[in-house]
C-alpha positions as CSV (number, residue, x, y, z in Angstrom):
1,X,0.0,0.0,0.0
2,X,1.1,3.9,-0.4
3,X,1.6,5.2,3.2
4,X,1.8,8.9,3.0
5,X,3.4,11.2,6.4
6,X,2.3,14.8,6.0
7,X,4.8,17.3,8.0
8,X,2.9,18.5,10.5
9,X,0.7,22.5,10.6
10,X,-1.1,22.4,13.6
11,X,0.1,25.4,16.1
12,X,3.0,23.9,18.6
13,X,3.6,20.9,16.7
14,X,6.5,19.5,16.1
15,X,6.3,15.9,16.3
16,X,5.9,13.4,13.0
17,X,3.8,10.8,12.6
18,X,6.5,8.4,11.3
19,X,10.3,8.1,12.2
20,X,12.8,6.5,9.9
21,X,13.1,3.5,11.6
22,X,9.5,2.7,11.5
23,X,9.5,3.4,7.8
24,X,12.0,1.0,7.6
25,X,9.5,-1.6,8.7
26,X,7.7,-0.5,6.3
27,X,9.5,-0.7,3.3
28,X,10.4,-4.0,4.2
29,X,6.9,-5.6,4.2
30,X,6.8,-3.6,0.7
31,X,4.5,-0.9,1.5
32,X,5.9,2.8,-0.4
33,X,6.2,5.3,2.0
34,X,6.1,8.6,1.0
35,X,7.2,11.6,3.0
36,X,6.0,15.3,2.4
37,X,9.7,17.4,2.7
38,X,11.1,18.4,5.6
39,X,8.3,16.1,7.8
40,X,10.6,15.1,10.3
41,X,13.1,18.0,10.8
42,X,11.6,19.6,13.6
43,X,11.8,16.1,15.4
44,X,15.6,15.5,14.5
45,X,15.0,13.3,11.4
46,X,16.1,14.5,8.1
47,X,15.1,13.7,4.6
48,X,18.4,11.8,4.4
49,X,17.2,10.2,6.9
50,X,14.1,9.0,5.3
51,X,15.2,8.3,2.1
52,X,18.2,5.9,3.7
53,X,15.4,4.1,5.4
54,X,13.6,3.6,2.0
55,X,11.1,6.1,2.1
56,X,10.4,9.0,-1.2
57,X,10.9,12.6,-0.4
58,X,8.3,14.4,-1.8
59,X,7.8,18.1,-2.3
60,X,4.8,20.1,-0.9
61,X,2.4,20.1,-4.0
62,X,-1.2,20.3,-3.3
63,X,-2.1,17.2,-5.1
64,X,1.1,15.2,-3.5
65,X,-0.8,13.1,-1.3
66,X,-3.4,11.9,-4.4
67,X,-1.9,8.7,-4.8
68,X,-2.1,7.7,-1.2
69,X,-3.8,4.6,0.6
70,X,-3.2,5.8,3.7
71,X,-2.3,8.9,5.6
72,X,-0.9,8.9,8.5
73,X,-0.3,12.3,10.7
74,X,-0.5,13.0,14.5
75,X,-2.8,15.8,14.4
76,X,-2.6,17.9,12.1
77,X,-5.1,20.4,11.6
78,X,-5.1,21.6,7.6
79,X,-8.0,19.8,6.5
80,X,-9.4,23.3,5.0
81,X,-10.8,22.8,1.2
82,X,-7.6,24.4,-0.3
83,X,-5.2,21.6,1.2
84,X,-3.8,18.4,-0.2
85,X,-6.5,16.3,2.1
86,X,-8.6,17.4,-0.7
87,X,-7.7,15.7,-3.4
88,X,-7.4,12.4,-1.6
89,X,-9.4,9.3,-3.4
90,X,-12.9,8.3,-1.9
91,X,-12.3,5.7,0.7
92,X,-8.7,6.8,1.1
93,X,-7.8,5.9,5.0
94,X,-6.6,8.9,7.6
95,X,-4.9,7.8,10.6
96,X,-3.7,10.1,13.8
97,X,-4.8,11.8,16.7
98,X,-8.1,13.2,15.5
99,X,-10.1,14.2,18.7
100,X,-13.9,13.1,18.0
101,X,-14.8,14.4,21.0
102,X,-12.8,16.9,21.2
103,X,-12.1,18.9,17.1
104,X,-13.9,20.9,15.8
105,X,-16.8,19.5,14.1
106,X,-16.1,21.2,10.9
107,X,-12.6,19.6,10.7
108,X,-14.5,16.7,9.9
109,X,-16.6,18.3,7.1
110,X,-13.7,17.5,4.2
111,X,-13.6,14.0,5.3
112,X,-17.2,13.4,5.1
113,X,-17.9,15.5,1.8
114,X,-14.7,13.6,0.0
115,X,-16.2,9.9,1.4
116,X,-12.7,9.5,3.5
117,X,-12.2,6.9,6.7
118,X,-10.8,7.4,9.4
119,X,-9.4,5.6,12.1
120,X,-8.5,8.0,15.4
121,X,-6.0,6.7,17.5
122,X,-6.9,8.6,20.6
123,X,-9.6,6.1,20.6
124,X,-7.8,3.1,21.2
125,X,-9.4,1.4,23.7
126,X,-7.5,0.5,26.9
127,X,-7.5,-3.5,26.6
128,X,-4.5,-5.9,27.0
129,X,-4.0,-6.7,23.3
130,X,-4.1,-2.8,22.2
131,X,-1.3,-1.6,24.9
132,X,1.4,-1.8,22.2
133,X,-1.1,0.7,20.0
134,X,-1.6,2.9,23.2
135,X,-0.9,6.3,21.8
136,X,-2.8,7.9,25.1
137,X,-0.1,6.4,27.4
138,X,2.4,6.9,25.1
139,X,2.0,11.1,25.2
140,X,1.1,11.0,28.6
141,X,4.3,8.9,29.3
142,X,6.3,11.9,27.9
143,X,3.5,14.6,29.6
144,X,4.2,13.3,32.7
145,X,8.1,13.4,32.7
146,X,8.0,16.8,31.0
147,X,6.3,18.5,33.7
148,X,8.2,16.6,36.5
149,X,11.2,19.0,34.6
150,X,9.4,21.9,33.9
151,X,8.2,21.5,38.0
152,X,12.2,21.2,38.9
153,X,13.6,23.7,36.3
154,X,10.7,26.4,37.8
155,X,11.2,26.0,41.3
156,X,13.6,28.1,43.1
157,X,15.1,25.3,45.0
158,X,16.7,22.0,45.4
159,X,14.4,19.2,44.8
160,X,16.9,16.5,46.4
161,X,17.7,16.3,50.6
162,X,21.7,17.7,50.0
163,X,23.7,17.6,53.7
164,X,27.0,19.9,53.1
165,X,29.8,21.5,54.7
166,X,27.1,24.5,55.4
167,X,24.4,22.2,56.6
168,X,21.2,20.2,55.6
169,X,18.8,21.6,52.5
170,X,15.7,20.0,52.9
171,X,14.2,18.0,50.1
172,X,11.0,19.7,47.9
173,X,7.9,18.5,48.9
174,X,5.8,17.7,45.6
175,X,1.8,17.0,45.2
176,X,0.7,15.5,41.8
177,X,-3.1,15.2,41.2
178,X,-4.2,12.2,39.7
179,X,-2.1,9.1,39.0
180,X,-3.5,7.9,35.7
181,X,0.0,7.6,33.3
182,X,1.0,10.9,33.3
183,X,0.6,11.7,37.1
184,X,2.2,7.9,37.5
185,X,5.3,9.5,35.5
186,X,5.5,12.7,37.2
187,X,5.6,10.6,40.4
188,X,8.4,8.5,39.1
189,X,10.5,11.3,37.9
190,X,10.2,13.3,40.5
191,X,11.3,10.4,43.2
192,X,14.4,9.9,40.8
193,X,15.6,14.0,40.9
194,X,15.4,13.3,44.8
195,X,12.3,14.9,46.1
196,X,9.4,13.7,49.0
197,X,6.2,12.9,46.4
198,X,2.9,12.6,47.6
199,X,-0.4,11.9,45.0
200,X,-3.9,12.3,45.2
201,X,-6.5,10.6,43.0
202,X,-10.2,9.6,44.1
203,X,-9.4,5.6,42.3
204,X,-8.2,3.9,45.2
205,X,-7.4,1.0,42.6
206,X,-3.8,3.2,42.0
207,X,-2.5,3.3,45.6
208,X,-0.5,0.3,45.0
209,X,1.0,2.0,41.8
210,X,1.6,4.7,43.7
211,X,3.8,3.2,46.5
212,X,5.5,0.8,44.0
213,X,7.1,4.7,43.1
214,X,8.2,5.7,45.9
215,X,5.3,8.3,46.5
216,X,2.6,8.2,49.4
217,X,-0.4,8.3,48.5
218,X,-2.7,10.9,50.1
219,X,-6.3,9.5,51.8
220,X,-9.2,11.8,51.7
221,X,-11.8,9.3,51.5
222,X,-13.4,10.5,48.3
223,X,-13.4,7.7,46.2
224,X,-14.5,7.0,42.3
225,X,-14.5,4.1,39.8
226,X,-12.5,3.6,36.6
227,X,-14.2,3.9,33.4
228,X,-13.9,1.0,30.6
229,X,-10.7,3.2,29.5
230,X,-9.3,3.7,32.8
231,X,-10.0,7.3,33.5
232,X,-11.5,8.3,36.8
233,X,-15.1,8.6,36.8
234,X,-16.4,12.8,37.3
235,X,-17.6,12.9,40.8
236,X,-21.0,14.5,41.7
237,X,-21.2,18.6,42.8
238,X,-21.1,17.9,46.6
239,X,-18.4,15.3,46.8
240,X,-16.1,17.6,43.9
241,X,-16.5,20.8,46.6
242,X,-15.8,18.4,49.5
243,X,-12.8,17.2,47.5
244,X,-11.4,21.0,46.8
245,X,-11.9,21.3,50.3
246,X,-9.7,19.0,51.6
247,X,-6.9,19.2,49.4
248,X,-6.3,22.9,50.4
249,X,-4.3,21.9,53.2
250,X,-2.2,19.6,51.0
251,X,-1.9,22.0,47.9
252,X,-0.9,25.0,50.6
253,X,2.2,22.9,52.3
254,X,4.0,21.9,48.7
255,X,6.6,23.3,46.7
256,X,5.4,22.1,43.0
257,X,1.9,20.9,42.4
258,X,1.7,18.8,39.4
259,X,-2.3,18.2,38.3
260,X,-3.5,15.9,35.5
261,X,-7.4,15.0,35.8
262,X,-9.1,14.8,32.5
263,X,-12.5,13.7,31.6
264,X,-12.8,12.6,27.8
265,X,-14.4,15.2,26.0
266,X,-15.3,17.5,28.7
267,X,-13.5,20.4,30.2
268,X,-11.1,19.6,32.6
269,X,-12.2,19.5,36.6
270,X,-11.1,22.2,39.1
271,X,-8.7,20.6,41.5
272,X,-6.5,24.3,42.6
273,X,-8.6,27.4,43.2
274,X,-7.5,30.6,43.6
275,X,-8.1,30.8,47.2
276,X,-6.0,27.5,47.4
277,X,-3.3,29.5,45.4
278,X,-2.9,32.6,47.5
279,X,-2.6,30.1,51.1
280,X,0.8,28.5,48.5
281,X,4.2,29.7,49.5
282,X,6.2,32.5,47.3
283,X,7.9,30.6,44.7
284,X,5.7,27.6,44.9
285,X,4.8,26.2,41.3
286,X,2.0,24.7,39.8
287,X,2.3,22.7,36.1
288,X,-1.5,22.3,35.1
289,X,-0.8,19.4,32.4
290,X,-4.9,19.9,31.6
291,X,-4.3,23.1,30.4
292,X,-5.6,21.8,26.7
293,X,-9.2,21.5,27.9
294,X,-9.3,24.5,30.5
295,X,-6.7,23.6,33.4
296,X,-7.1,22.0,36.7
297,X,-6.2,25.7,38.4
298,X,-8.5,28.2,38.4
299,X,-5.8,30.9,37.8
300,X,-4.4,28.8,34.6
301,X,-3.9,30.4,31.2
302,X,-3.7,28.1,28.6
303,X,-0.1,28.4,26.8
304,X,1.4,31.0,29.4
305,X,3.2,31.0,32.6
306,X,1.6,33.1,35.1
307,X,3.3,34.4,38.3
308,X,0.5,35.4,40.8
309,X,0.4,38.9,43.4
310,X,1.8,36.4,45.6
311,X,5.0,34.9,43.8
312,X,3.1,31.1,42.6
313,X,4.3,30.4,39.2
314,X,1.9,28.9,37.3
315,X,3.2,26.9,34.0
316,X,-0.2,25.9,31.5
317,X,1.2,24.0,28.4
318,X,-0.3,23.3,25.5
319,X,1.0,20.8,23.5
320,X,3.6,19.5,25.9
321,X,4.5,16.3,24.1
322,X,6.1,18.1,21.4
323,X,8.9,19.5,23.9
324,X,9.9,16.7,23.6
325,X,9.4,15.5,19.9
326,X,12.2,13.1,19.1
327,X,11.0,10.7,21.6
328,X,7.1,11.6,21.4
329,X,7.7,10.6,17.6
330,X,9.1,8.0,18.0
331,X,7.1,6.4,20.7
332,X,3.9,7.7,18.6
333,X,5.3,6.5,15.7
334,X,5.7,2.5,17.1
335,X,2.4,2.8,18.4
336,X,1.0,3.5,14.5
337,X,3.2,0.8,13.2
338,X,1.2,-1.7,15.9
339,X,-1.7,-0.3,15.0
340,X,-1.1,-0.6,10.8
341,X,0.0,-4.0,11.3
342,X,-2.9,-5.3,13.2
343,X,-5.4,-3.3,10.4
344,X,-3.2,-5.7,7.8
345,X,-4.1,-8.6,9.9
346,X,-7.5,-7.7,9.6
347,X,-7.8,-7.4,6.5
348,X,-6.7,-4.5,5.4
349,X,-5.2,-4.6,2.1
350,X,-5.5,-8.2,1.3
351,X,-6.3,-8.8,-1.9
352,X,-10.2,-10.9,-1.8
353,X,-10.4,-9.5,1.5
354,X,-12.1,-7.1,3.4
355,X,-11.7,-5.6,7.1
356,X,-12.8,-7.1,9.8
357,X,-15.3,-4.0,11.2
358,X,-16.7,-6.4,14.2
359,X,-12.7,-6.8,15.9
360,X,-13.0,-4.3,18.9
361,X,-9.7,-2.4,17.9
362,X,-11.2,-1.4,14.7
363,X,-14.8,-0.8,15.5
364,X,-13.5,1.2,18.5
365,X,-11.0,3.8,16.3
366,X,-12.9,3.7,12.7
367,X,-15.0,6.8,13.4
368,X,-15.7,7.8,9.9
369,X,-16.1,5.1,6.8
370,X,-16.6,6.2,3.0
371,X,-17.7,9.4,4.6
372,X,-19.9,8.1,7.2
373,X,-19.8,8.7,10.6
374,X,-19.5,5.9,13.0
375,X,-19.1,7.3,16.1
376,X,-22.0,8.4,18.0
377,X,-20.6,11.6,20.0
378,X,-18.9,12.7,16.8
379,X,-22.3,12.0,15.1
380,X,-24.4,14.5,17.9
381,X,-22.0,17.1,17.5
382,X,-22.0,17.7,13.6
383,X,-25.7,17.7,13.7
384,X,-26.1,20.1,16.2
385,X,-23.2,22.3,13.9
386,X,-25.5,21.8,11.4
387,X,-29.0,22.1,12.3
């Protein structure tokens, strides 16, 4: 088949959908890759590098990606009528990080008027035989390291216990907020640069996760269940203010707050309030990794770092995986190759063929086929754009 990698236009994005090692693979199981120009520079791959791993540099034409298969991008937002996603073939596939519940609904309008599919990989779901196609823990994997650093690099402190000639510094006390991946990495990585870690989250399934870290794990008796996907299950009105009650004491006595709590397609819950903020220490820091869907701190600004009347530095990132884009590419990358290989398996591509739509990993990521929509959510919001 004819694999095609876009180079990536969304706004802080500087990861690539395919590194030259995975093309490799690729190449190998004779699929022809081909690679818009200069995809992979801002995530240390060249075109050298590309075309020594097999693949065909190709130069930013409109109509470049016509003779695709497949396209395969992380997220990338220029689906507008004047781009090359227009001239795709009916039935051509789209695979990346496409945010059903999440894009805007007219993002999707090029798609459905050209009769595309579209597999999103953000909708993976969280089972035992789809962990290698995880590309949810993959990003959050690199999320939750980032902002450990970004935590460190911000505070005006040591984070490790240091005894010297002068005396003893005390370690940094850290707080993360939820211990889904991210908050599980943040934990880890902030345990390894030396400081004391302690973690909220209302699943008491994580404790033991937790622990195994070298973190405590902090008991308010609020607790939720998991969700088929993992994610902690939004708490009711009463029990949510109970919870912002008791974790001001917490929040107040910490150097670096790290807070992750997402809900799948719904703005993010308030875990910090400003009142919680001005009882913080000066030079306290808070790294709201929810900043994409409207931050866990109420004083968060998505995409800035704000420094509060009372010296809290708040860090908001958008995009934070694509600090770190070598390694977020790759690691995305793998995950696509996993996921490619099991469509094959499937079906996909074999001549006499067709895909097997009842497998769970497909039904669960195909959200559009020949320009219909399969998923329901996705399906509710571009009538209500429309009507």
């Amino acid at each position: 088949m004819i694999i095609a990698v876009p180079r990536e236009r969304g706004p802080r994005e500087r990861r690539v959908s395919l590194v030259p090692e995975t093309v490799a693979r690729l190449t190998k199981l004779n699929h022809q890759v081909l690679v818009e120009e200069g995809a992979g520079i801002e995530s240390g791959f060249s075109d050298q590098h590309y075309r020594d791993a097999g693949a065909e540099i190709v130069k930013p034409d409109v109509q470049w990606m016509k003779p695709a298969n497949i396209v395969v991008t992380v997220q990338n937002s220029d689906f507008g009528p004047s781009s090359p996603y227009a001239y795709l073939k009916p039935g051509t596939i789209i695979i990346g990080m496409l945010g059903p519940l999440s894009s805007p609904p007219e993002t999707f309008e090029l798609m459905l008027q050209n009769k595309l599919t579209a597999f999103s990989m953000d909708a993976i779901p969280r089972i035992s035989r789809a962990q290698s196609m995880d590309v949810l823990s993959s990003m959050s994997t690199v999320a939750g390291y980032r902002a450990a650093l970004i935590g460190a690099e911000q505070l005006p402190r040591f984070f490790p216990l240091l005894m010297t000639a002068a005396g003893t510094i005390t370690p940094a006390h850290v707080l993360v907020l939820g211990a889904g991946v991210a908050g599980l990495q943040a934990i880890a990585t902030t345990h390894r640069l030396g400081a004391v870690v302690q973690a909220f989250d209302t699943r008491p399934v994580v404790r033991e996760q937790v622990e195994s870290l070298g973190a405590s794990f902090l008991t308010l008796e609020i607790q939720t269940q998991q969700t088929q996907d993992g994610y902690a299950q939004a708490l009711a009105e009463d029990l949510h203010q109970q919870e912002i009650k008791l974790l001001s004491k917490p929040v107040a006595e910490a150097d670096v707050v790290i807070t992750t709590a997402l809900i799948p397609g719904k703005p993010a819950p308030l875990l910090v309030t400003k009142e919680m903020v001005a009882n913080m220490r000066p030079g306290s820091v808070i790294v709201d990794l929810a900043a994409e869907t409207g931050g866990n701190c109420e004083l968060s600004r998505p995409g800035e770092r704000t420094v509060t009347d009372n010296g809290v530095i708040i860090e908001a990132p958008l995009n934070i995986t694509s600090q770190l884009a070598p390694h977020a590419s790759q690691l995305y990358s793998r995950n696509v190759f996993n996921f490619l290989t099991h469509l094959f398996s499937m079906g996909l591509g074999q001549e006499g063929k067709e895909l097997d739509f009842s497998d769970e990993i497909v039904a669960r990521t195909m959200i559009l086929r020949d320009g219909q929509i399969l998923h329901d959510v996705l399906a509710k919001r571009m009538t209500q754009v429309r009507s």
